[in-house]
C-alpha angles and dihedrals in degrees: 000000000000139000130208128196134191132207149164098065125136144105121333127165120239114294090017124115148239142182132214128206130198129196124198111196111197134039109305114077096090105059088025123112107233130220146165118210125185138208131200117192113278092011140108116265104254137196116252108171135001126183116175116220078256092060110246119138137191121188120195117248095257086065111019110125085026104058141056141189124206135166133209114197104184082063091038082232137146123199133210113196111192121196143188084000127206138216083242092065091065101127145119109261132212133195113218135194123203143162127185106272094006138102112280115224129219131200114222096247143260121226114231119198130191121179127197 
């Protein structure tokens, strides 16, 4: 089994910045895909961010050039920078853990506000 848990979220007011931090407790950081996923009220959960244990990312467009993701293995952490952020980003966002033909692991949230 394995937890993960995000922080680092809040309220931040358009073109700020915030970053997110994710921490996987267990065994499986290391050979785990990352990811952070967001929701916005009435909407579908979407990918954000992605980055493979070998540490290839992909972002999705809304964020791409804003975002990054990073991973720090010796702290079984994955980060989440946001920059130049928009109202539009306003979710809640989960880390998720997943491997072909595993369980795929979720973090329990963390709510991201940006005002206008």
């Amino acid at each position: 089994q394995a937890q993960l848990v995000e922080s680092g979220g809040g309220l931040v007011q358009s073109g700020g910045s915030l970053r997110l931090s994710c921490v996987a407790s267990g065994s499986i950081f290391s050979i785990y895909n990352m990811a952070w996923y967001r929701q916005a009220p009435g909407k579908q959960r979407e990918l954000v961010a992605s980055l493979t244990s070998g540490g290839s990312t992909t972002y999705a467009d809304s964020v791409k050039g804003r975002f990054t993701i990073s991973r720090d293995n010796a702290k079984n952490t994955v980060y989440l920078q946001m920059n130049s952020l928009k109202p539009e980003d306003t979710a809640v966002y989960y880390c998720n853990a997943h491997k072909t033909f595993q369980k795929a692991y979720w973090g329990q949230g963390t709510q991201v506000t940006v005002s206008s």
